[in-house]
C-alpha positions in Angstrom: 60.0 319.5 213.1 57.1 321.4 211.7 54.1 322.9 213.9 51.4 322.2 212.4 48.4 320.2 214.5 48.0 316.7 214.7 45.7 314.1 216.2 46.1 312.5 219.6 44.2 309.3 218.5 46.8 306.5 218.4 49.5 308.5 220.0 47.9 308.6 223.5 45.1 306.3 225.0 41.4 306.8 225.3 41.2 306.7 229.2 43.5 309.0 231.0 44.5 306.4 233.7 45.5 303.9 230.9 49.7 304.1 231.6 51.7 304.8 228.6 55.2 306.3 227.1 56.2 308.1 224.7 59.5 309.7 223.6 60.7 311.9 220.6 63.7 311.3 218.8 65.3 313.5 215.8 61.6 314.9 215.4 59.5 311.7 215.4 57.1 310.5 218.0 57.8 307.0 219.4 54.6 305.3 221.8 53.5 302.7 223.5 49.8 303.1 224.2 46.8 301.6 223.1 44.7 302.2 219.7 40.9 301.9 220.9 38.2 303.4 222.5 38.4 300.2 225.1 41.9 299.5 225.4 42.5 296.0 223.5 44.7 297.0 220.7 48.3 297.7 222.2 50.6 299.1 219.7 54.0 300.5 219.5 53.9 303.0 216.7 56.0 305.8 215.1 54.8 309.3 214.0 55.7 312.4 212.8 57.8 310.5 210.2 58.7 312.6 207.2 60.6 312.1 204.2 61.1 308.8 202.6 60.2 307.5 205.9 56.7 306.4 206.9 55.2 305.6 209.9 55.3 302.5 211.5 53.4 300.2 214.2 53.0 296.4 215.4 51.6 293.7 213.2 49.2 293.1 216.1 47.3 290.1 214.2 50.7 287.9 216.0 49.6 289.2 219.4 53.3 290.3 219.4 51.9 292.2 222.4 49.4 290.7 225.5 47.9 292.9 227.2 50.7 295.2 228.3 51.0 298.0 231.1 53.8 300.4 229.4 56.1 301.7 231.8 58.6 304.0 230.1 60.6 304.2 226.8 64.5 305.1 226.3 66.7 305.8 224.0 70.6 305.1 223.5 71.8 307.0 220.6 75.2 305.0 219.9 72.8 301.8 219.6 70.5 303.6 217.4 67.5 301.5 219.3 64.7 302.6 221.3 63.5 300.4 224.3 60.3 300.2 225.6 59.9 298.5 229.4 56.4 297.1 230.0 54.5 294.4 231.8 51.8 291.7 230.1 51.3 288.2 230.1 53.4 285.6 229.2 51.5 283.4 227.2 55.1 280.8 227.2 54.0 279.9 230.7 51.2 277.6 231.1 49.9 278.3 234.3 45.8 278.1 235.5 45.7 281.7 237.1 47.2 284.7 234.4 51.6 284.6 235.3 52.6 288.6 234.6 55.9 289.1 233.5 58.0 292.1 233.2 59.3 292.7 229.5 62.1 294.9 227.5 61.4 295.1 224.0 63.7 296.9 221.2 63.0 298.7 217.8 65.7 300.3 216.0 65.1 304.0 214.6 66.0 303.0 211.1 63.4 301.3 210.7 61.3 301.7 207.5 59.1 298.3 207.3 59.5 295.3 204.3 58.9 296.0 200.6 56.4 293.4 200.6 56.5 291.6 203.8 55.6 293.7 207.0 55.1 296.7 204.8 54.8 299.7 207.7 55.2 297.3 209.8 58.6 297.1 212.0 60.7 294.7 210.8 63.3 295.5 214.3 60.9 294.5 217.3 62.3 291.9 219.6 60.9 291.2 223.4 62.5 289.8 226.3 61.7 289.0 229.7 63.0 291.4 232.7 63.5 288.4 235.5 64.1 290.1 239.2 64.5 287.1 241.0 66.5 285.9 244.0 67.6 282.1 244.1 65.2 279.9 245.7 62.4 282.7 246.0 59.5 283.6 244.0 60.3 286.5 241.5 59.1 289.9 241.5 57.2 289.8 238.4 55.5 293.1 238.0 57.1 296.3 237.1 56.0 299.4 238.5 58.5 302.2 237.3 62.2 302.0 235.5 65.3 304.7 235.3 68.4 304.6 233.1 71.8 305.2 234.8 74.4 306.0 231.7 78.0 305.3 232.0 81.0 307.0 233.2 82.8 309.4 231.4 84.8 307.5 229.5 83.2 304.4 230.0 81.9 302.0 227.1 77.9 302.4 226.2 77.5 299.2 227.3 78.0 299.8 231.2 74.1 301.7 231.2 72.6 300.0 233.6 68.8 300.0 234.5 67.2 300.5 237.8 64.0 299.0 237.8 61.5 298.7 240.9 59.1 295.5 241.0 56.4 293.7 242.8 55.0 290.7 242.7 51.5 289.1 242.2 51.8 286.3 244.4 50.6 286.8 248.0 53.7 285.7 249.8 55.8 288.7 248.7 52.4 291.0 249.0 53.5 294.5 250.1 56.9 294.2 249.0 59.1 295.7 246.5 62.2 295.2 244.9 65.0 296.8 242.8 66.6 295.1 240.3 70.1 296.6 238.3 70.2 295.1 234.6 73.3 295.9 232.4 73.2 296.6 228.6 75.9 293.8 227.4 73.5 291.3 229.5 70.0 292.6 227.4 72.5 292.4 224.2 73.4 288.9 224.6 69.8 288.0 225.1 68.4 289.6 222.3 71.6 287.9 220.1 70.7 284.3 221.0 67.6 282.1 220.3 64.1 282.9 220.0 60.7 281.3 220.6 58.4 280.2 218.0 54.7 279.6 218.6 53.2 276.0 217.3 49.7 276.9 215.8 48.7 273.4 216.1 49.4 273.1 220.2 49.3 276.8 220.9 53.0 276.4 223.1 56.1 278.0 222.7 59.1 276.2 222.1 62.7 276.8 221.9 63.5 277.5 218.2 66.3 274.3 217.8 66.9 274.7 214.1 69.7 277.1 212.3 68.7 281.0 212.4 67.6 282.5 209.0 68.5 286.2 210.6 68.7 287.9 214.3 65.8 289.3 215.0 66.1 292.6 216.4 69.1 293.3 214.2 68.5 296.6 212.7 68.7 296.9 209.2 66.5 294.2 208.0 63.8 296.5 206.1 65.8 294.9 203.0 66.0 291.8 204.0 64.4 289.0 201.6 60.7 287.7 202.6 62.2 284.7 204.1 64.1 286.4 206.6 61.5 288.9 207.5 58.7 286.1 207.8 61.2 284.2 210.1 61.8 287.3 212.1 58.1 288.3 212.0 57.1 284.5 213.9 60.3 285.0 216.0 60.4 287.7 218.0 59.9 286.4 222.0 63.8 285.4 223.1 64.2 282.5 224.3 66.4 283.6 227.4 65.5 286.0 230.4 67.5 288.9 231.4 68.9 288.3 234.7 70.0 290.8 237.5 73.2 292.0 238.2 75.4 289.9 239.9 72.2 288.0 240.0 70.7 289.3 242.8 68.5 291.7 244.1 69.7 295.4 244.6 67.5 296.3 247.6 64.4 294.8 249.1 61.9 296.7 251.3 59.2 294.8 253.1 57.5 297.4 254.3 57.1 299.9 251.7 56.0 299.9 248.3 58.0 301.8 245.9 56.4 303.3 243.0 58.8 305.7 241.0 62.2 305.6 241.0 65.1 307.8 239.9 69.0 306.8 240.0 72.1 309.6 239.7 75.6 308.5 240.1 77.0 311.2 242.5 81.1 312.0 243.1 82.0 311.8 246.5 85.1 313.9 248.3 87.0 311.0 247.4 86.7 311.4 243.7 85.0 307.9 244.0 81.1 307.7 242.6 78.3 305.6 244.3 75.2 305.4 243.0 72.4 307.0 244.5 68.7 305.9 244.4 65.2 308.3 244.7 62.7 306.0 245.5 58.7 306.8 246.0 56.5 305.3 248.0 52.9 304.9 247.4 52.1 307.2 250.6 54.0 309.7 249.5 57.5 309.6 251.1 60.5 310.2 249.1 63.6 307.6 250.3 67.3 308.3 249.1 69.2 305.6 249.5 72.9 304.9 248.7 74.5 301.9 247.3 77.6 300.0 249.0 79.1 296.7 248.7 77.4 295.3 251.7 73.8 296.5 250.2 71.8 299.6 250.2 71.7 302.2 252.9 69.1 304.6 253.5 70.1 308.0 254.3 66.9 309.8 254.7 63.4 310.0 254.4 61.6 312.8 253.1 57.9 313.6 253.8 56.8 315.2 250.1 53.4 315.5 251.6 51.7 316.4 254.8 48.8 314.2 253.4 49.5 311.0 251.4 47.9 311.4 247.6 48.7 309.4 244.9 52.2 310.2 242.7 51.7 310.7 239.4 55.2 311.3 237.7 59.0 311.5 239.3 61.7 313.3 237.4 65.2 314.3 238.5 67.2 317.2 237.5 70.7 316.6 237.9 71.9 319.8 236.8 69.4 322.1 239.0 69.9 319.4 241.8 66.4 318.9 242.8 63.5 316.2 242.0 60.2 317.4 240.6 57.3 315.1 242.2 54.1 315.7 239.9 50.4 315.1 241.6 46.9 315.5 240.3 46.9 318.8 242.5 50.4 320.4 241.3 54.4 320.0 241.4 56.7 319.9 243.9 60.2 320.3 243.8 62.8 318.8 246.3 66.6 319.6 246.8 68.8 316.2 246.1 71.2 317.0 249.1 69.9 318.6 252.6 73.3 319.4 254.1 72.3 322.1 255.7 70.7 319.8 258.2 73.0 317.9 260.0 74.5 320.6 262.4 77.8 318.7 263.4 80.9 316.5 262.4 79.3 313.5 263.2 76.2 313.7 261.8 77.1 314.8 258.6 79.8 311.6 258.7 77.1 309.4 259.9 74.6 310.2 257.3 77.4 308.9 254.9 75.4 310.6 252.1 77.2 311.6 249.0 76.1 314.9 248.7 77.8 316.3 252.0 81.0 316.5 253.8 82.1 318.4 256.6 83.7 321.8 255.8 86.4 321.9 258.7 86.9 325.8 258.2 83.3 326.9 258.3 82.4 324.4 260.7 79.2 323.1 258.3 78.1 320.5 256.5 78.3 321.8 252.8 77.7 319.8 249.3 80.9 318.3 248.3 83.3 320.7 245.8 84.7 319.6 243.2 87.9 319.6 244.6 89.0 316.0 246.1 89.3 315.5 249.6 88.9 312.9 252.7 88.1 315.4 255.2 84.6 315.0 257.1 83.0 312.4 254.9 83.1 308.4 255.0 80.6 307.0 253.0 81.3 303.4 253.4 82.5 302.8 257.0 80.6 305.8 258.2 83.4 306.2 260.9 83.2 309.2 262.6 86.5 309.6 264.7 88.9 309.2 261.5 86.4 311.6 259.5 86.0 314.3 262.2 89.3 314.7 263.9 89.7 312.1 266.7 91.7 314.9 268.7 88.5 316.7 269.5 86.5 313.3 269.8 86.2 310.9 273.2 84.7 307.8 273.5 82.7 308.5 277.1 80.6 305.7 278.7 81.1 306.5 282.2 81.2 310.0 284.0 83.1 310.6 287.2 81.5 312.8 289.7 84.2 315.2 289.4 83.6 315.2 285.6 79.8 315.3 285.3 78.6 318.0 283.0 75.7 320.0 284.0 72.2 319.1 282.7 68.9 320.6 283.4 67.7 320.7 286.9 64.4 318.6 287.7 62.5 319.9 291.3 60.6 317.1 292.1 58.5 315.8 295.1 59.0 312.3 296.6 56.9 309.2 295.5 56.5 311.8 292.3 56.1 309.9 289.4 58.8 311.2 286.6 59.1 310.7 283.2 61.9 312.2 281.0 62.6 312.5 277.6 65.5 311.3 275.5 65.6 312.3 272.0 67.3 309.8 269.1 70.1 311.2 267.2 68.4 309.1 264.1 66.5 306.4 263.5 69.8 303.8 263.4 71.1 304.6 266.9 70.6 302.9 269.6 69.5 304.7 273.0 71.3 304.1 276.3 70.4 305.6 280.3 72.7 305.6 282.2 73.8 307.1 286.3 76.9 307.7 287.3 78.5 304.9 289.8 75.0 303.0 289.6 73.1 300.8 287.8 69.5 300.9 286.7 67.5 298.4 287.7 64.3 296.8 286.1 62.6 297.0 289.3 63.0 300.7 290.0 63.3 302.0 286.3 60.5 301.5 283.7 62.3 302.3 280.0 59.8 303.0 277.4 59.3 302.7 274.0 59.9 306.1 272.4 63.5 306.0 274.6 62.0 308.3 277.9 62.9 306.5 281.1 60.6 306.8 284.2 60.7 305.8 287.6 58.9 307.1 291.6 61.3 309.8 292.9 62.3 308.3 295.8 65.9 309.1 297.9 67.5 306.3 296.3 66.3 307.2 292.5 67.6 311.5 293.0 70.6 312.6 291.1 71.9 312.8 287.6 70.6 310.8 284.3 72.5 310.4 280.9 70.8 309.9 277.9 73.6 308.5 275.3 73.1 307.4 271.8 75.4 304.8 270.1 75.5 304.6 266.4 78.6 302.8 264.0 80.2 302.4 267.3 80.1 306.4 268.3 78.7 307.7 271.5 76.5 311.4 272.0 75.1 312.6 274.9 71.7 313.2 273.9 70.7 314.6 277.5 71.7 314.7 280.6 68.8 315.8 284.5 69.9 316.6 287.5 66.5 315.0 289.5 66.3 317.3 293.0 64.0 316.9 295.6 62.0 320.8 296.1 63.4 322.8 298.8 59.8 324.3 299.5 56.3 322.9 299.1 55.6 325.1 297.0 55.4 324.2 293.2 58.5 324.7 291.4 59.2 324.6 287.7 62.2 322.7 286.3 65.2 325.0 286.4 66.5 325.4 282.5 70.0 326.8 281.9 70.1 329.0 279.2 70.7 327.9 275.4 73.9 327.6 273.6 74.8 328.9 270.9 71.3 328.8 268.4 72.5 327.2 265.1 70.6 328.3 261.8 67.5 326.1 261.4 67.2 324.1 258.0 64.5 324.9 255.7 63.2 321.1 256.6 61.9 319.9 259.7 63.8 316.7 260.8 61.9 313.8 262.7 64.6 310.9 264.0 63.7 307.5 264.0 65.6 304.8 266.6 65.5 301.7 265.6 62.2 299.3 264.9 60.0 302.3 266.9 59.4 306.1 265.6 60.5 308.7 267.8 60.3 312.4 266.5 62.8 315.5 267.0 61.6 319.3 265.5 65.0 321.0 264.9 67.4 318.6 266.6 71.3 318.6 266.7 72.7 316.6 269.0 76.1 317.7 270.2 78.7 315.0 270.5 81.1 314.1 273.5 83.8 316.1 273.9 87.3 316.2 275.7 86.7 319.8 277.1 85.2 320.8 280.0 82.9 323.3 278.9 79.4 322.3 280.6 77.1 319.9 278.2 73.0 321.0 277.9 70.9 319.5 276.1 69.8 320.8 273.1 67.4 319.0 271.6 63.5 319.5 271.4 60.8 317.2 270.8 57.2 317.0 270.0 55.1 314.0 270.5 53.6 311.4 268.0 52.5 308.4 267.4 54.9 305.0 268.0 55.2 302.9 264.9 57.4 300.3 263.8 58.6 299.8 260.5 62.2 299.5 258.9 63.0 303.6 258.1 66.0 305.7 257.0 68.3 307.4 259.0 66.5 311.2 258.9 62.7 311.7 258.7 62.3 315.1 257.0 58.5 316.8 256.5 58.8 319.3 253.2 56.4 321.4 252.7 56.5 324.9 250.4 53.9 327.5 250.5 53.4 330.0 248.1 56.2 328.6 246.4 58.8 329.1 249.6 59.7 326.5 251.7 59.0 327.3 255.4 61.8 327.9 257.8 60.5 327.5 260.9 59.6 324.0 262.3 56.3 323.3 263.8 55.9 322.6 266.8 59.6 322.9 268.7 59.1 323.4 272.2 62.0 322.6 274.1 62.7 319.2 275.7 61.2 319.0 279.4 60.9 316.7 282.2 57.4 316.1 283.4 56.9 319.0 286.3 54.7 316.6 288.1 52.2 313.1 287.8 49.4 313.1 285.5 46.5 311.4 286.6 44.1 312.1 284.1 44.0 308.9 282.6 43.7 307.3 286.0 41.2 309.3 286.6 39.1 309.0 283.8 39.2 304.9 284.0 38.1 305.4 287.7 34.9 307.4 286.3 34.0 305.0 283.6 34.2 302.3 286.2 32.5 304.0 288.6 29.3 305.2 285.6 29.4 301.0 285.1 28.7 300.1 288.8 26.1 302.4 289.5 24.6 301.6 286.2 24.7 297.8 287.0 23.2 298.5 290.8 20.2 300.7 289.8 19.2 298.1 287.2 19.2 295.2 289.8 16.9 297.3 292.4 14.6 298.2 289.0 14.9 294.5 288.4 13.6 293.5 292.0 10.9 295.8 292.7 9.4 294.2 289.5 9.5 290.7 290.2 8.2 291.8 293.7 5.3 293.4 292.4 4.8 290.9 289.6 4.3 288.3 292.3 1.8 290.4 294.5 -0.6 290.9 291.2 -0.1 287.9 289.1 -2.6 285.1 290.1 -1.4 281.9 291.3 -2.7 278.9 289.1 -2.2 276.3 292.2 -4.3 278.1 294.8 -7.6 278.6 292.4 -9.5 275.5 294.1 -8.0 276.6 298.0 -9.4 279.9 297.5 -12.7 278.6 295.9 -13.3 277.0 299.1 -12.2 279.6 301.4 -14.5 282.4 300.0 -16.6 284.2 301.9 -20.7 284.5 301.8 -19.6 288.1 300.6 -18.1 286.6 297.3 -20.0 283.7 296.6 -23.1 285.9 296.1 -21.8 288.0 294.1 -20.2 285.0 292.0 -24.2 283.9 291.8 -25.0 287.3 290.5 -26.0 288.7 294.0 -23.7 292.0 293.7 -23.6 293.6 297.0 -21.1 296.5 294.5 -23.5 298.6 292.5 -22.4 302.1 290.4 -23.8 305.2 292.0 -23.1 308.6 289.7 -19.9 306.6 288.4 -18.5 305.9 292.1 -18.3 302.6 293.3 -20.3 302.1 296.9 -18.4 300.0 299.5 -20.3 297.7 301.7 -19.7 297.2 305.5 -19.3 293.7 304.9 -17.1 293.5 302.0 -13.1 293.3 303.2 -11.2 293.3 299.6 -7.9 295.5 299.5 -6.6 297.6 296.6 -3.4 296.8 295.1 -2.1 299.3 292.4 -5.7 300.8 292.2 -6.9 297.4 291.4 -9.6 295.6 293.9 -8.4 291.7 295.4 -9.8 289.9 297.4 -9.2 289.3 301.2 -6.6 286.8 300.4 -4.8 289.4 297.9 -5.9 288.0 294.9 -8.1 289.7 292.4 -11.9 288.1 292.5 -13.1 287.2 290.0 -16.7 289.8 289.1 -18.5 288.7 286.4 -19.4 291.9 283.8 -21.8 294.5 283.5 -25.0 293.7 281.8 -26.9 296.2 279.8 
């Protein structure tokens, strides 16, 4: 291929957010963008082309293409054909709002245009329609991002599959997505049977029923006669859709939506392969998920960023092991396998991820070797006692008193109000307190959400608390209090016993999810039951966030890198406690706003009164005006004629001996309370 410059306009769109693909094969640039300044001529074109062969693009005049969204382009050297996945609008369907549909479309790299008909024009494009649909339920019509999974070794060309994440535009399935698997010998057999041809008079397409001049899509046809390329240049819309494998959906996630998407098939200790999905979601979380018979299992969730940004671009590296996430801001890379974080036997059998497998000798989770082996990994049962050698493994759901571990000592007061925590091992297990020889009652206990039980210290509520977590039918001891009443008044701190064994931390910081609700763990490893009678602690530690429900994977991991290193320390891991005493704050506060409202309320009702009361003393009364006309004294009804008995002396009024008015409010009334009624100053 030659260096020397060449312009963009064609190969790349005008407006930077416009989605396109493009892909170079043997030296020539393949794209599906659009060709003007405002977006409305889609085209698939060829470039770079040198030679005896020219560069080609769409005869768009046919409206071959409607308004498309390109997605991503591939190419399968034995076919010798380039596909191009996109979304536009499928003008077959006669609906009254725009239907979207999801399309695959094929041109064939030998393509060098008619002699006469569709001269640099391709004479290989062929469309069908992507259809990820469930029986009975709306389909998910809108492709957001597309990955191709090649075959085995040794495994025909056409096993490739395609792993293709969708949406839909109909508000029923609104914030959901899909995956869909389509096979290669199923988008063959489409684009080998009929076609659609458009009636100019009606505008409608119709099922082509008479005999095929050619195939369309076939590649070779650039010498074809002008019949067969006219026929292949109305015909190029197939008349089938390409369903799903197995005709079903792959995976279906209500409450995320997916936007990128990368597949690997992985080799498990076995020497059996699964197929493992990277899936995006629009807030930034990375999923990998594995696939088994009985559906899709997701074995973690990683947090790419601390703040959710838009994704712009998803790529895998199988051979470095690690998936590049691209953002307006930068790249970031993340490992495909995070053994390194499940501490023991059972979670590293539990996860049932791929990747790992426990490593007997060393004790650790490790990536899975080459060499085959059953040892410490089961990636469809997940069973941990037949993994992790049942010897060393007990199923314990009762303690004896003689056989009660030690836990950490609570000093509490009584009618003390305790809380304490109980860590989940991950977000599928299920969370269990229980006492030795007793039962926990509703009516003494209160369990709450995130998985802490509390209860009032009282005689009958002292002595020892289990925390146990049950996942795939296997049992850990999560943590285990010894509540005490205080020997002194005096404030005590819970007693801690001191640490085990500290196990390297992971360059990740995990978060463990139980269930529907969120519960969060910095740096925890729970240890599992065992028939020894070495003491069990806990050893888990906690920080607190937010409860959220949702449908999640088994691990929550936060990755973050700075200066190009990934941190290895987690944030925030204090160590697990019991609440040293009751917390009234909230109480307290409540109490005060309450109290701020009352007092309020009260001073505006005394304002309130002493207003009306001396509204009612200066306002005159409109029924007593004739009463008090003839009640007035000599006094006033001379100085009603004019007869002023009040004169101004230096700006002071005088007072007479026989004049008996009152002031009110610095305001003269009458004798009966009322103001009288003085006639004005003359000049």
């Amino acid at each position: 291929m030659s260096l020397k410059p060449d312009e963009g306009r064609g190969r790349c769109p005008y407006d930077p957010y416009q989605r396109n693909t493009a892909i170079i094969v043997d030296g020539e640039l393949y794209t599906g963008t659009v060709a003007d300044y405002r977006g409305n001529r889609p085209v698939i074109s060829r470039y770079l082309s040198e030679g005896s062969r020219v560069d080609l693009k769409l005869d768009d005049t046919l409206g071959w293409l409607e308004d498309p969204t390109f997605i991503r382009s591939t190419f399968l050297p034995d076919e010798g054909k380039i596909y191009f996945f996109f979304s536009e609008v499928g003008r077959e369907y006669d609906f009254i709002d725009k239907f979207i549909v999801s399309r695959i479309s094929q041109i064939c790299t030998s393509d060098v245009g008619g002699q006469r008909t569709l001269q640099r024009r391709w004479t290989t494009f062929a469309k069908a329609q992507l259809l990820c649909q469930a029986d009975n339920e709306l389909p998910y019509n809108v492709i957001q991002d597309i990955d191709t999974l090649l075959p085995a070794d040794g495994a025909p060309e056409d096993d490739t599959l395609f792993y293709g994440i969708f949406t839909s535009q109909w508000s029923v399935n609104s914030g959901r997505s899909a995956v869909c698997s389509f096979r290669l010998t199923d988008i063959k057999s489409v684009f080998t049977g009929n076609y659609k041809v458009l009636n100019r008079d009606t505008l409608q397409w119709r099922a082509w029923v008479q005999e095929k001049v050619a195939n369309p899509g076939e590649c070779g046809l650039h010498n074809a006669s002008d019949n067969v390329l006219r026929f292949v240049k109305e015909n190029f819309l197939a008349d089938e859709s390409v369903r799903p494998v197995g005709r079903s959906l792959t995976m279906v996630s209500a409450e995320h939506n997916y936007t990128h998407l990368a597949v690997q098939r992985v080799q498990a200790a076995n020497s059996r392969h699964y197929t493992v999905l990277f899936l995006l979601t629009e807030s930034g979380y990375l999923h990998k998920a594995v696939l088994l018979q009985n559906g899709a299992h997701i074995i973690e969730e990683v947090q790419v960023f601390e703040q959710p940004q838009p994704i712009k671009s998803l790529k895998l590296s199988i051979p470095k092991g690690v998936i590049y996430v691209g953002t307006s801001e930068g790249v970031v890379k993340v490992p495909t396998a995070n053994c390194s974080f499940y501490w023991t036997c059972a979670q590293c059998v539990l996860a049932r991820d791929p990747f790992c497998h426990w490593d007997p000798v060393s004790r650790t989770c490790v990536i899975v070797s080459k060499i085959p082996t059953t040892l410490g990994q089961d990636i469809d049962g997940g069973n941990v006692e037949e993994a992790c050698n049942s010897v060393s493994l007990t199923r314990k759901t009762r303690f004896g008193p003689n056989s009660l571990p030690a836990g950490e000592l609570v000093s509490v007061s009584l009618n003390e109000v305790i809380r304490i925590q109980c860590p989940a091992a991950s977000q599928l297990s299920q969370q269990v307190w229980e006492r030795p020889n007793s039962r926990l009652s509703s009516d003494l206990y209160l369990f709450l959400e995130d998985g802490s039980l509390s209860f009032v210290a009282t005689p009958a509520t002292l002595g020892h608390y289990l925390c146990l977590s049950f996942e795939n039918g296997y049992q850990q001891t999560m943590a285990i209090y010894h509540v005490k009443q205080k020997s002194s008044p005096m404030t005590q701190s819970p007693t801690r016993f001191p640490r085990p064994q500290t196990y390297p931390i992971p360059t990740t910081q995990a978060v463990s999810r139980h269930g529907p609700e969120l519960h969060t763990s910095v740096g925890t490893s729970p240890k599992r039951t065992e028939s020894t009678n070495e003491e069990i602690r806990p050893t888990l530690s906690i920080r607190n966030t937010q409860v959220t429900r949702g449908q999640f994977g088994r691990n929550l991991i936060l990755w973050t890198e700075k200066s190009g290193q990934k941190e290895t320390e987690f944030k925030g891991g204090e160590p697990l406690l019991a609440a040293k005493g009751p917390c009234y704050l909230r109480e307290l506060v409540v109490v005060s706003v309450l109290l701020v409202i009352c007092l309020s309320l009260l001073i505006t009702m005394v304002l309130y009164a002493l207003r009306q009361r001396c509204r009612s003393r200066t306002a005159p009364q409109a029924g007593t005006a004739n009463r008090d006309s003839d009640r007035r004294t000599p006094v006033e009804q001379e100085a009603l004629s004019g007869n002023n008995i009040l004169s101004k002396h230096n700006g002071q009024a005088l007072h007479s001996g026989h004049v008996s008015g009152l002031f009110c409010n610095g305001t003269l009334t009458g004798p009966n309370g009322h103001l009288p009624n003085t006639p004005s100053e003359e000049s």
